[in-house]
N, C-alpha and C positions, 0 to 999 in steps of 0.2 A: 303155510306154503306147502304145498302139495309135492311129494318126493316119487318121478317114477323113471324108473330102470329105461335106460338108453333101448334096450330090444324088447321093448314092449310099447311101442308108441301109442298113442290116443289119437290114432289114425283110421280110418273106417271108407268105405268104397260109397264113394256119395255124399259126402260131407268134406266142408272147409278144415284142415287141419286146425287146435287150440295150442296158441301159446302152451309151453309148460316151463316151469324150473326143475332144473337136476343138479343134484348134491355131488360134489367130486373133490379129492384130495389134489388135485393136480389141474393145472390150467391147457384148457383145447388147442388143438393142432388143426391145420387146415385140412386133415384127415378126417377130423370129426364130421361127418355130414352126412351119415347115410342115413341114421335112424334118427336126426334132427328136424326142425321144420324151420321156416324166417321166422323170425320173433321169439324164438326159444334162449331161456337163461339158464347160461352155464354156472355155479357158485362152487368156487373152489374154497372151501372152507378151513384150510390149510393154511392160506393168505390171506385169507378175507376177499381176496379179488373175484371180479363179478364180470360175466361177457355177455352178450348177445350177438342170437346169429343174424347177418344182414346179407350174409349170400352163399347160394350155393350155384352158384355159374362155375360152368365147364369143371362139374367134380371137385372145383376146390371150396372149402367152408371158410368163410371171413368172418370171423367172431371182434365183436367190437367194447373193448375193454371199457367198464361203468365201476360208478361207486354205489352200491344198494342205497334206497331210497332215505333219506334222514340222517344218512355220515355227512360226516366235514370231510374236506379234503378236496380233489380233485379229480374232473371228469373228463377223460380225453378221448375223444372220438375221430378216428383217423379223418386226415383230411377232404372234407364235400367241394366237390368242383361242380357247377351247372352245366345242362347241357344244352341243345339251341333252343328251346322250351322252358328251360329257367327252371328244370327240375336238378335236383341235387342228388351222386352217387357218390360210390366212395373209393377213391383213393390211398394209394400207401405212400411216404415220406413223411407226411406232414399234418397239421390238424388244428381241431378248433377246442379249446380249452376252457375249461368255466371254472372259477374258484370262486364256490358259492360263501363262502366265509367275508369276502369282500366285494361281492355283487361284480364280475369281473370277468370278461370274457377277452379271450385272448386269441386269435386266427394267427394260426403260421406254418409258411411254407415254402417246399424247394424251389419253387419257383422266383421269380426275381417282384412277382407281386400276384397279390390278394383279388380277387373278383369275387362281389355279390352279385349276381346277376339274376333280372325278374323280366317278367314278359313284356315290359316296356322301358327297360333300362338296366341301370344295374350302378356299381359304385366300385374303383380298381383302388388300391394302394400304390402310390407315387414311390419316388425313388425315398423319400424323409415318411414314410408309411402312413402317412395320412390319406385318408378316401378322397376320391375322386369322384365326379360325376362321370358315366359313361352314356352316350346316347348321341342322335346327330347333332354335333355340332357342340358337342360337350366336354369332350376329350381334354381331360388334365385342369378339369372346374371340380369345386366340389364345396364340404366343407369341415373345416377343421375347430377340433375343440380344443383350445388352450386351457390345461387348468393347471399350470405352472404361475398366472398370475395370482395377484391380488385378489383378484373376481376372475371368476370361469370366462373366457373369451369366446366367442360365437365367429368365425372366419369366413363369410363366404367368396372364393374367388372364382374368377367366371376365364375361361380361355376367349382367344378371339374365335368368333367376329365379334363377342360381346366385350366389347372395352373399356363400357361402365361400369361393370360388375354388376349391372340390374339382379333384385331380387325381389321377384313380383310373390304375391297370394293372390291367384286370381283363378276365375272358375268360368268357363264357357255357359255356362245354367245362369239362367236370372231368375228378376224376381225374389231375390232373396238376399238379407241385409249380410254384409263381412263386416266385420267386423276384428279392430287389431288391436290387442287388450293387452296394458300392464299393469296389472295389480298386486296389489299385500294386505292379504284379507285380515291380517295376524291385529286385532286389535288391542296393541301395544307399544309403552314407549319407543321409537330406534324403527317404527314399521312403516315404509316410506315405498311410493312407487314412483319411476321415472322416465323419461325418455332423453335418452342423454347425444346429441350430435356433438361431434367435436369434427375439427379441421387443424391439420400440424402447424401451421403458424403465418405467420405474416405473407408471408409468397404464396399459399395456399387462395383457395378459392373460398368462396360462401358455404357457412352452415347455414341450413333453412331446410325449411318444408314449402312442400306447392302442392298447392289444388287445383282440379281442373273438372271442367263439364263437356263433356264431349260436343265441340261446335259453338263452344264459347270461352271468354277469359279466361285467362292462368291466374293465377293468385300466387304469390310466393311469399313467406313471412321467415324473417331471419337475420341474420349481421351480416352488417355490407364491410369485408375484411378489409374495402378498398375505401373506404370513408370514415376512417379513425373508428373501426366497431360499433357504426348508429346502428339501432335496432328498427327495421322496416319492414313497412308494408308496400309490395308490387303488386303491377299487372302488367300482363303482353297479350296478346292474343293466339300465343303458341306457349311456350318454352318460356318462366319467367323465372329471374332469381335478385337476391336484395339487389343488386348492384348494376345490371342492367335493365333492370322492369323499369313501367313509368314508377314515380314514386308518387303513393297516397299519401301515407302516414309516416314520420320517423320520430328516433326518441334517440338524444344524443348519449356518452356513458353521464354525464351532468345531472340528466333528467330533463334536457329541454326539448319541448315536443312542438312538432310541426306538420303540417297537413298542406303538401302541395299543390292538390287540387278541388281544396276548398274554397267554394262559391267566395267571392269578393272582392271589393275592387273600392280604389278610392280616386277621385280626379276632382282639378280645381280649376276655375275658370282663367283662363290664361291673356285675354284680355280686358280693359274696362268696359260695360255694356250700359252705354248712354241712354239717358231719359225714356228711361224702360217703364216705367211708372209713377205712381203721387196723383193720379187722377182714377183711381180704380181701375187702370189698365192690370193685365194679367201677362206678368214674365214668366216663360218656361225656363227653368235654366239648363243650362245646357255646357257641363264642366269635359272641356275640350282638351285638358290635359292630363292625359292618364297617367295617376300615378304607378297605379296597380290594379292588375283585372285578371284575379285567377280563376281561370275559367271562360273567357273571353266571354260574358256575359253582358257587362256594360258599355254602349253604343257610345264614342264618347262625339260622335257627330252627329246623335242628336237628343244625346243624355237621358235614353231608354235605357232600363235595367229590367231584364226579362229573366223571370224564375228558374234555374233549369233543373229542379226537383221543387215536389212540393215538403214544406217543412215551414218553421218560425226564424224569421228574419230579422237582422237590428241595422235600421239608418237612422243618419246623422244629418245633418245638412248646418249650414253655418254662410251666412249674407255679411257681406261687410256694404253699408251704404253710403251713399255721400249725399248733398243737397235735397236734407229733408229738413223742410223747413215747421215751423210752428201752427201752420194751419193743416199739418199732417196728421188726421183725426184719427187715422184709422190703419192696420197692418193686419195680414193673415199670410200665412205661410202652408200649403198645403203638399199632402202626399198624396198625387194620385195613383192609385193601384186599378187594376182592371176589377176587380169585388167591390170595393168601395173607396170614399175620399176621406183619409186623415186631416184635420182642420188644428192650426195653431194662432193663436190669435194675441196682439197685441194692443194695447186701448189706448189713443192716444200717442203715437210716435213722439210728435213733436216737443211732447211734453218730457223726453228724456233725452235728446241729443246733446251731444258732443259737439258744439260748435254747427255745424251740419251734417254730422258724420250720426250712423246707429247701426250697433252690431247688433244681428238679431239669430239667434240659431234654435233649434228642438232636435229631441230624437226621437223613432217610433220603435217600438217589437210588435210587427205583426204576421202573422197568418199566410200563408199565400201557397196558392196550389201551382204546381210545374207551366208554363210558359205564362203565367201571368205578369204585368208591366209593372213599373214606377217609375214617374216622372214627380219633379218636384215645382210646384208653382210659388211665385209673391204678387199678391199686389199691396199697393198703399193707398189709401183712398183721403177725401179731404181735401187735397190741394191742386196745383199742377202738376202736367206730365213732366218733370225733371229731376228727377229721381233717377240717378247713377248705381247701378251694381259695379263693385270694384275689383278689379282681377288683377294676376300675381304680381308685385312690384318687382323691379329688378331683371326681368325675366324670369324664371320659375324661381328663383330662390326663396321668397318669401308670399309666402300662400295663406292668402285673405277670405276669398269667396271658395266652397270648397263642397262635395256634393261622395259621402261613401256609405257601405254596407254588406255584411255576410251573412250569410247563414250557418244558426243557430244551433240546431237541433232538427 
């Protein structure tokens, strides 16, 4: 440390003054300023206490009280207010405080509250001393840290007009991926990362997450609080959440899952369809009574079932017959698909009836790309045309002749 005498400055006509330190029994006066320069350090070595000069406006010397470099203790720099430029000067009452022994900085002052202020904003202390946002439309937002709990609390609250309390990361710049990370790199037992929503309870609203593509569906996935807590999947075409979206997918607290607007549909013939075959004529059938058709897929007037993705498919189909008689040589049951024709085949009707009665059903998994058809055909060959397809007895209560299918995968 360099030691030189107050009337002997390191001052010269034509050069920037150099910081110096000077050695003193005794702490400066705002007198001190003549043979000083800004940035010059007072050490009063009597106390230990340390100054530096920060001004010498209108003849008076503001010396600002420090702790030298490497002590503990405490550094108190009268207090910095901004000015419309978000530069910082210096003030008397009050100030900003650092106690480096516990990483700990401390702002206070006579005022009834605190401003950081920067060239696009700045942040006030409320009446309960927490920051605030300042800026248009910001006034008494901010955020606060709780670390009075359990786990450190993160608070953002937003003033009106913002009523949701949105809290976006977003950049006007594209082209370039955001990314929102919680990690624990700590590869050890207890090292866990998470994303935790919660909502206060039963009267409250949906916890979830929603996705969106700008000009197309919402997606939203989360507890619908208002359907005994099923776990779901939505869409809307705006704004969607578990409980008012349409619903794709749900999962009850049980475990029982369901998929609302998955492809399928089952329907049975609802009247008897007379001497439709037994001479190799060809019945289309055509099951007129919809049980179920998620997706409005299946035509039940004229028993077309049209693809509407393509994926792998599983139908059923099930004939109840009546008056087939013993010279009925012959039965095939087909699926026809717009690709190609499924063939089922049976040798011999006659040879296994019931009186005159014969159930005959198959199922297929096939293939099929987005708007492709299925219809299902029978004939009986061998005999005469009188051959009865049997439809619901009762009225729909008991389902005989019966035509269903979904998709798969």
């Amino acid at each position: 440390m360099s030691v030189i005498p107050p009337d002997n400055p390191l001052s010269y006509v034509g050069k920037e003054p150099v910081a110096r330190d000077y050695i003193r029994r005794t702490d400066p006066t705002p007198q001190d300023f003549s043979s000083f320069d800004i940035g010059d350090t007072w050490i009063n070595i009597a106390s230990g206490n340390a100054f530096k000069l920060v001004s010498k406006a209108s003849g008076v010397a503001t010396w600002s009280e420090i702790t030298p470099a490497g002590a503990a203790g405490v550094i108190t720099i009268n207090t910095i207010a901004p000015d419309g430029a978000g530069d910082f000067t210096l003030t008397a009452g009050a100030g900003i405080t650092v106690t480096p022994g516990v990483n700990q900085v401390t702002i206070a002052a006579t005022a009834s509250a605190v401003t950081l202020q920067g060239d696009v904003g700045g942040m006030q202390t409320d009446a309960a001393g927490n920051f605030r946002l300042l800026g248009t439309n910001t006034t008494g937002s901010g955020i606060t840290i709780n670390s009075g709990a359990a786990s450190p609390i993160v608070e953002w609250a937003m003033a009106s007009p913002y009523s949701q309390a949105d809290f976006s990361f977003q950049s006007a710049a594209g082209g370039s991926l955001y990314t929102h990370r919680t990690a624990a790199f700590f590869n050890v037992a207890g090292s866990a990362a998470r994303n935790f929503i919660e909502v206060g309870g039963a009267a409250s609203d949906d916890p979830y997450t929603e996705y969106a593509v700008g000009g197309a569906n919402n997606y939203a996935t989360g507890i619908d609080n208002s359907d005994l807590d099923a776990y779901k999947l939505t869409t809307n075409t705006g704004p969607t959440d578990p409980s008012s979206g349409t619903e794709l997918w749900k999962m009850t607290q049980t475990g029982a899952r369901t998929m609302a607007q998955q492809p399928s549909f089952i329907a049975s013939l609802s009247a008897n369809a007379l001497n439709v075959t037994g001479d190799g004529s060809v019945y289309t059938l055509v099951a007129d009574n919809e049980l179920a058709d998620r997706g409005s897929d299946y035509d039940n007037a004229t028993g077309i079932f049209t693809a509407p993705v393509t994926g792998l498919y599983f139908f059923t189909v099930t004939f109840e017959c009546s008056q087939v008689a013993v010279t009925h040589t012959g039965c095939t049951i087909r699926l026809q698909t717009t690709p190609r024709r499924w063939l089922s085949n049976t040798h011999n009707p006659g040879a296994i009836i019931d009186g005159s009665g014969l159930t005959i059903s198959n199922s297929w998994m096939i293939p099929l790309s987005a708007t492709d058809t299925v219809t299902v055909e029978l004939d009986i060959t061998g005999g005469a045309l009188v051959v009865d397809v049997q439809g619901d007895i009762g009225g729909p209560t008991t389902t005989q002749t019966y035509f269903a299918g979904h998709l798969i995968a």
